[in-house]
C-alpha positions in Angstrom: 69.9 105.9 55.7 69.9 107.5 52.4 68.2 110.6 54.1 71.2 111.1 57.0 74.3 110.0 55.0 76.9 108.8 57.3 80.5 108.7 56.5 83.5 107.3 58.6 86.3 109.6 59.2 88.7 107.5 61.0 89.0 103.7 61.6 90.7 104.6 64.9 88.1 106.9 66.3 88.9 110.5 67.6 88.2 113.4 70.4 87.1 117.1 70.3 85.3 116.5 66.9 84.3 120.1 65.6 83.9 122.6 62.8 85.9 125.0 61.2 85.0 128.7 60.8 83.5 128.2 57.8 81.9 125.2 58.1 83.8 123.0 55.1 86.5 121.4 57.2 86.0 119.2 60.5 88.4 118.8 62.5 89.0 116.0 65.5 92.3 114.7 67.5 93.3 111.5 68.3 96.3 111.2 70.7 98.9 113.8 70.1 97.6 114.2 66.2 95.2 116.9 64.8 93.0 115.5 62.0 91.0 117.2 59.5 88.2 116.0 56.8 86.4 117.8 53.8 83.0 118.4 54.1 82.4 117.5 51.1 83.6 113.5 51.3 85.6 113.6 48.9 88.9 112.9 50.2 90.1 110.8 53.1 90.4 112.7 56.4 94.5 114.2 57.1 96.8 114.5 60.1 99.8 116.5 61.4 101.5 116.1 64.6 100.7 118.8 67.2 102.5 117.3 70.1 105.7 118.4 71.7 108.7 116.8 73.8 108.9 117.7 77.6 112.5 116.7 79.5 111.3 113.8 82.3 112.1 115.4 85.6 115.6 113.9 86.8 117.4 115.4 89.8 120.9 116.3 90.3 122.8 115.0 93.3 124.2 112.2 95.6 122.4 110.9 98.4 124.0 108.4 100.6 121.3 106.2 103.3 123.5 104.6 105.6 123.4 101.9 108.3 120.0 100.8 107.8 118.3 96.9 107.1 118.4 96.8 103.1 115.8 94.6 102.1 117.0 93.9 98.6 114.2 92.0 96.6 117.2 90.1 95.0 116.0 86.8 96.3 115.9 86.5 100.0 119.1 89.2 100.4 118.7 90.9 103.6 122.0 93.7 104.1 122.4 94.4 107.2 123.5 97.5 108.7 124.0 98.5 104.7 124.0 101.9 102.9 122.2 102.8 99.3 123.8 105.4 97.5 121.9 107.3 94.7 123.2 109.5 92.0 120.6 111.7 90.3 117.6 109.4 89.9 119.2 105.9 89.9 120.6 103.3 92.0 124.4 103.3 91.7 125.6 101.2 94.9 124.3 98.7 97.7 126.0 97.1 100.3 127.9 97.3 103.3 131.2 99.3 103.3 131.0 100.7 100.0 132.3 104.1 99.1 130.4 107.1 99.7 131.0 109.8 97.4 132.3 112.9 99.4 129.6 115.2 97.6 126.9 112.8 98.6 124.6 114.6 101.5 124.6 111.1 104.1 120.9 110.3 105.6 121.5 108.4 108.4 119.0 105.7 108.7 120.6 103.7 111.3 117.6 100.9 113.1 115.6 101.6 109.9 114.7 98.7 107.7 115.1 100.5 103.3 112.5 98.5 101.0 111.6 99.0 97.6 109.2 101.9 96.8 106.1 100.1 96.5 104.2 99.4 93.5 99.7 99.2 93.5 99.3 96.6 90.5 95.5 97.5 90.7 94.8 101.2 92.1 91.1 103.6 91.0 91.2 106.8 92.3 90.4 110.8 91.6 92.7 112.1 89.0 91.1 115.2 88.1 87.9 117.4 89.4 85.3 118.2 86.4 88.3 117.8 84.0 90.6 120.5 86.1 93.9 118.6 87.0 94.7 119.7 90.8 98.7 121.7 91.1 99.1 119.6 94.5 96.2 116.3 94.6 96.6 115.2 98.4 95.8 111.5 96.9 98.8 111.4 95.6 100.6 112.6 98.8 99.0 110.4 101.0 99.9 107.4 98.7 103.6 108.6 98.3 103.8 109.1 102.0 102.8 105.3 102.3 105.3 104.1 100.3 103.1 103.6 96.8 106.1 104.9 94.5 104.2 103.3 91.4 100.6 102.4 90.6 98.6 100.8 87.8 94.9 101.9 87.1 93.2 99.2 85.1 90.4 101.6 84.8 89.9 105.5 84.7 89.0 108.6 82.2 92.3 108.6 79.4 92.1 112.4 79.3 92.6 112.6 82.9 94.8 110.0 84.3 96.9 110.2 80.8 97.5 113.8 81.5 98.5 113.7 85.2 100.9 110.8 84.3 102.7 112.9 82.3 103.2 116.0 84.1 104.1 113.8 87.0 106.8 112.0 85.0 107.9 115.8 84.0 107.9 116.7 87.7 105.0 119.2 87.7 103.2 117.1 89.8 104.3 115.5 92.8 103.2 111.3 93.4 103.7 108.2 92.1 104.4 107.3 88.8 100.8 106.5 86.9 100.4 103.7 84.4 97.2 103.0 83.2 94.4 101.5 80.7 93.0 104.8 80.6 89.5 103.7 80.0 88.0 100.3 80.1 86.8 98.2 76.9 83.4 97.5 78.2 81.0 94.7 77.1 78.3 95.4 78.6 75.6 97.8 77.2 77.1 101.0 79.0 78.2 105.1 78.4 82.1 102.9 77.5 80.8 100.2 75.6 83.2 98.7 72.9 81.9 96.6 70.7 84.3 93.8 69.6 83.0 91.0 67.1 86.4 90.8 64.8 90.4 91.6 64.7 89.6 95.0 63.1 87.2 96.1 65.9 89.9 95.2 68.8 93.0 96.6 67.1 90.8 99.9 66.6 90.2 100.0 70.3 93.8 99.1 71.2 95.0 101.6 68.8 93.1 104.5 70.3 94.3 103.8 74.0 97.8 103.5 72.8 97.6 106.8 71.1 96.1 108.2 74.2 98.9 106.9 76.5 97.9 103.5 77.6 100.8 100.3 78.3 97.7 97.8 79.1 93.7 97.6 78.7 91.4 96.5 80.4 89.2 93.8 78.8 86.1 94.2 81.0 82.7 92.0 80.6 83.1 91.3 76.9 81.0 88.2 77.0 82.2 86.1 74.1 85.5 84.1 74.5 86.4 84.7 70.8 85.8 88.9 71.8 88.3 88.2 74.4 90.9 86.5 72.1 90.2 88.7 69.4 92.0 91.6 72.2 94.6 89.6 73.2 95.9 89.3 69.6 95.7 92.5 68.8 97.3 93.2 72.1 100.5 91.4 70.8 100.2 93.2 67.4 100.3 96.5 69.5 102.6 95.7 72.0 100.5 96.0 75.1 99.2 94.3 77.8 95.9 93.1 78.5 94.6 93.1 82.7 90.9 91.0 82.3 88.4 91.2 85.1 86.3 87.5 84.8 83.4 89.6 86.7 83.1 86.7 89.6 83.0 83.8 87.1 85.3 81.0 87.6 84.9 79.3 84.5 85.8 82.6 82.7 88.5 83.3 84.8 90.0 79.9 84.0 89.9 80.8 80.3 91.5 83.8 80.8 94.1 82.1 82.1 94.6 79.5 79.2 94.0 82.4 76.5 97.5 84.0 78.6 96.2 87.6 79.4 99.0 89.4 81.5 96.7 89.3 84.8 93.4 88.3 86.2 92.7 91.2 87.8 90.4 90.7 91.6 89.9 87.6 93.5 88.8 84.2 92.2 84.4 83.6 93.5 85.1 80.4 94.8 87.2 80.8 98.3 89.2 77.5 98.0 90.5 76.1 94.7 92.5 72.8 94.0 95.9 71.3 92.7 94.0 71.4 89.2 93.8 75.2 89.2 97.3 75.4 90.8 99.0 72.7 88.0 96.9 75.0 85.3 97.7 78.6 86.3 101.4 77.6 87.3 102.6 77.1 83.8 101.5 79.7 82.2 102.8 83.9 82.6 99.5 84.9 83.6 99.9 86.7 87.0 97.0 87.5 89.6 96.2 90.6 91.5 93.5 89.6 94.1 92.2 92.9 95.3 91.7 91.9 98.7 90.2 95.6 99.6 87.1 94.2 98.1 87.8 90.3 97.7 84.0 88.9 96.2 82.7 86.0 98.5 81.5 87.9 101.3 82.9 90.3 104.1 86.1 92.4 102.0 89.5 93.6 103.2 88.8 97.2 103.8 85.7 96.2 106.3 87.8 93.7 108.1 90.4 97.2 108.9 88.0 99.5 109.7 86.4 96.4 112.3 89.7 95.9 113.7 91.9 99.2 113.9 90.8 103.2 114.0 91.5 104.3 110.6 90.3 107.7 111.1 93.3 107.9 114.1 95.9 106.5 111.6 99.0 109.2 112.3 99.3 109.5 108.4 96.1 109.0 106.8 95.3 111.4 109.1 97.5 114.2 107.7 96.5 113.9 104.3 92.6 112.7 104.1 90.5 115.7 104.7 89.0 114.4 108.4 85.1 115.1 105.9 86.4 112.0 103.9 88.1 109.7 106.5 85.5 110.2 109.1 82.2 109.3 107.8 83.8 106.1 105.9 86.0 104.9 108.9 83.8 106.0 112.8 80.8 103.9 112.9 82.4 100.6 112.1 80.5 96.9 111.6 81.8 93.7 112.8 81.9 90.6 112.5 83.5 87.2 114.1 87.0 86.5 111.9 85.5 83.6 110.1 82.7 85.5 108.5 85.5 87.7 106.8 85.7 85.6 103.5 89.0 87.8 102.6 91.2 85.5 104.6 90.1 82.6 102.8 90.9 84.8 99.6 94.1 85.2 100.6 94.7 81.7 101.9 94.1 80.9 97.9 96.4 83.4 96.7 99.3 82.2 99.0 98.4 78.6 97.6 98.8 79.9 94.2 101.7 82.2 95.0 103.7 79.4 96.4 103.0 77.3 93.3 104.3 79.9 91.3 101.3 82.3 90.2 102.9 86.0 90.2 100.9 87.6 92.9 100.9 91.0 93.9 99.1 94.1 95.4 96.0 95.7 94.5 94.5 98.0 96.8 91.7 99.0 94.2 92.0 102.9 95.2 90.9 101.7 98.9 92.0 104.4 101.4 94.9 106.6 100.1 98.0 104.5 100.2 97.3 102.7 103.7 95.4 100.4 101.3 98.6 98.8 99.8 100.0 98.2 103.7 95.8 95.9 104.2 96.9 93.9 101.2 100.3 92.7 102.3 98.9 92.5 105.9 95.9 90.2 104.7 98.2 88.3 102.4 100.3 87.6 105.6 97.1 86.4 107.7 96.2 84.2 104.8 100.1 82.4 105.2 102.4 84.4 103.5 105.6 85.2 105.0 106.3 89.2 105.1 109.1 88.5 103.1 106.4 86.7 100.2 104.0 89.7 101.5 107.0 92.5 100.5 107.8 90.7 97.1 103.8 91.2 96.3 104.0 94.6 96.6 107.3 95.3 94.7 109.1 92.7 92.2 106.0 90.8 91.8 104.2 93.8 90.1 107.1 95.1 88.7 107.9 91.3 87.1 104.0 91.4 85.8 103.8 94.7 84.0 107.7 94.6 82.6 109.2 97.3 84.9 111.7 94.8 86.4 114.6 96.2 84.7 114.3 99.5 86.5 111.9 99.0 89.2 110.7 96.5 92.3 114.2 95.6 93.7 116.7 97.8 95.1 120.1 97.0 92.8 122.5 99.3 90.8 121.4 100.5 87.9 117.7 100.3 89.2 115.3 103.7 89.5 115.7 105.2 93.3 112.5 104.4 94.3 112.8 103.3 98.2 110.6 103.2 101.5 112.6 103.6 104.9 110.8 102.3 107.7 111.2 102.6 111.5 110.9 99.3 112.0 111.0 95.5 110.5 108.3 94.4 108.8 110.2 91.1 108.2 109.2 90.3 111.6 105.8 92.1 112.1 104.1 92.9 108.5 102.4 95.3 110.7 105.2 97.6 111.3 105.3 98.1 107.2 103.4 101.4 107.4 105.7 103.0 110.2 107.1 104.9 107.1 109.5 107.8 108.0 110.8 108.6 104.3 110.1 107.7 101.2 112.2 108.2 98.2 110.6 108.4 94.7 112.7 109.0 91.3 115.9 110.1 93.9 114.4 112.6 95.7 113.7 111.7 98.9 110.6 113.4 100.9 109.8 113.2 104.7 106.8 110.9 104.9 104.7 113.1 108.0 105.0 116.3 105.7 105.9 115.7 102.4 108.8 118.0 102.1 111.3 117.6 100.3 114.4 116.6 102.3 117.2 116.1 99.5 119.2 116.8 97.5 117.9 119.7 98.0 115.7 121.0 100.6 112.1 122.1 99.4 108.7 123.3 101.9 105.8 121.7 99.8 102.7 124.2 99.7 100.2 123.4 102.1 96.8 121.5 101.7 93.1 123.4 101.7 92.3 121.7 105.1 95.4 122.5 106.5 96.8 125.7 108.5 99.0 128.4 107.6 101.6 126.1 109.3 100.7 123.1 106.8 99.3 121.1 110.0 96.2 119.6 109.8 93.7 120.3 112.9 94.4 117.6 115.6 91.3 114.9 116.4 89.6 115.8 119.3 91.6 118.7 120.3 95.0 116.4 121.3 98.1 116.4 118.7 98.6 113.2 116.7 101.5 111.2 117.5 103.5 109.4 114.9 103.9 105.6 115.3 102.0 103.1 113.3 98.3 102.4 113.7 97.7 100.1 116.7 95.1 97.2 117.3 
């Protein structure tokens, strides 16, 4: 090597790596610092801070839902005929005959059941196109119109998903809140491999994702359980959370488990497990997000829907997945007999676990738009859950796993406005969970079939490219879609 000397700049790592005018400084980022070397060598490479502070988008005003089935997530608490009042972005009163405030504009959701806004634990999907980040993404609207308030992506490109999270959380984007990994630690020999054989090597990798944006990483395929140990403890040293994927491998899944990573992300390979696996998981923190969109085994989740129901009719998919998208995926459909759908048996085990107090929730792994989230509490209620247990998976469960508890997953004072109004009650058909009518996100609170802001303020979102001048989408087969929720 002594004719290419190589010299480290940065223990850390960096981005945009390139040259000054005159070729004797080079200069790279890392996060929201600027960093610059000497050509020379000679002295160790310097920063300055070059980011800036941006007010998180908070809105101003009362809203009052009245007369609607509150479905709490504080226990089993079930309000009926209850109101939720909200001032600005937060939660300030729930129950029945409370006080409204007289400058609070009254939505009366009167035979409607009020959940909390739901929350994907494990969600992939398009955050940018060839690095541009899209003014109005209609991902994001069709998961917001579902319901999906907050997601987690244990896996995406940090520039991109970093970036939208924060102009969302500044209100410059409308959708759900985005946590992420940004992108994975990879074992495997790959474009994203990182190579982990001590401390130093981990905290380097935890310490760039941080700087990018990251709560949680992804420990993905590293094959030695000392690698995945060495993460975890630097994960402590950072602060963060580590969401492992055992890539269909019991036995590593099991000691992921005993190491205590925050999740095992996507179902266990074997279909059925025992009271040892149950006495095991149970007493640790670890939580488990199955993924039942594509449980391993055999047939998945998102095959058994598109078998059983027309997707591509859905009244709200339908308005926000370009028809070129929805179509091809979701026409010509394959079957099978129910037993040959291995998912079910995938979430028979997760009940199981659930019920012997494994912290299970959502994951529709980016699975069609937002109608994902409403397959996993559906399959999770066909493999024995209650739709109350169902619910809890898809709001304080999640919440509980990643630390958002305090201000999200349940609908209490003091708690982030984040609700779903439904015309229905999923706490007697899990199927009537995706009849959504409104859904409120950070306090304001949009009409579900358009998107439009309803209150505090009234505001026409801009329409789609597939869409008309009139912001509706072209009917299927020449007939107007009727709203309602997707039938058998």
């Amino acid at each position: 090597m002594d004719a290419l000397p190589v010299r480290q700049l940065d223990v850390n790592a960096g981005s945009g790596l390139h040259w000054s005018g005159d070729s004797k400084k080079l200069h790279f980022t890392l996060g929201d610092e600027l960093f610059t070397a000497n050509a020379e060598g000679k002295d160790k490479a310097t920063s300055q801070k070059i980011g800036f502070e941006q007010a998180s988008d908070k809105p101003a005003g009362k809203i009052a839902l009245t007369g609607a089935r509150i479905v709490t997530m504080k226990g089993d608490e079930v309000i009926e005929g209850g109101t939720v009042v909200v001032d600005g972005n937060r939660i300030v009163a729930v129950g029945q005959d409370i006080a409204i405030p007289l400058d609070a504009k009254r939505i009366d959701a009167s035979g409607k059941t009020i959940v909390p806004g739901f929350i994907d634990a494990h969600w992939h999907g398009a955050m940018n196109d060839g690095g541009l980040i899209p003014q109005q993404s209609w991902i994001n609207l069709a998961s917001l119109a579902f319901g999906v308030t907050t997601l987690h992506d244990p896996s995406n490109h940090s520039a991109s998903i970093f970036t939208q999270s924060e102009m969302q959380r500044a209100g410059l984007v409308l959708g759900p809140r985005i946590y992420s990994t940004g992108t994975i630690l990879y074992g495997a020999k790959t474009p994203y491999t990182s190579n982990v054989n001590s401390l130093d090597d981990a905290l380097t990798h935890l310490n760039r994702q941080k700087a990018e944006g990251a709560i949680s990483v992804k420990s993905y395929q590293q094959p030695r359980r000392d690698q995945r140990q060495q993460i975890l403890e630097a994960a402590r040293r950072t602060g963060m959370m580590v969401v492992p994927e055992g890539g269909s491998l019991f036995q590593m899944n099991m000691g992921m488990v005993v190491d205590g990573h925050t999740t095992v992300e996507h179902a266990l390979p074997l279909a059925e497990v025992w009271d040892d696996v149950k006495q095991l998981w149970s007493q640790t923190a670890v939580g488990y997000t199955p993924t039942l969109n594509v449980g391993y085994g055999g047939l998945d989740g998102e095959h058994y829907w598109y078998a059983r129901t027309e997707v591509w009719k859905h009244p709200l998919l339908s308005r926000y997945v370009p028809r070129s998208v929805l179509e091809p995926r979701a026409v010509r459909r394959e079957t099978a007999p129910e037993e040959d759908f291995n998912v079910l048996r995938v979430a028979r085990t997760a009940t199981a676990l659930s019920r012997a107090g494994v912290n299970t929730s959502i994951g529709a792994h980016g699975q069609r738009e937002g109608l994902g989230a409403h397959w996993e509490m559906w399959m999770f209620v066909l493999g024995g859950m209650t739709p109350m247990e169902a619910l809890r998976t898809a709001s304080i469960n999640p919440a509980r796993n990643f630390g958002f508890d305090k201000d999200l997953g349940s609908i209490e004072p003091g708690k982030l406005a984040d609700l779903v109004v439904i015309d229905g009650n999923p706490l007697t058909d899990i199927r009537q969970s995706d009849r959504i009518v409104q859904v409120m996100q950070n306090g304001r609170l949009f009409d579900a079939m358009t998107m439009n802001q309803i209150a505090p303020v009234a505001k026409v979102r801009k329409p789609l490219f597939f869409e008309g001048a009139d912001g509706q989408t072209m009917p299927i087969d020449g007939e107007a879609l009727e709203s309602g929720h997707l039938g058998d």
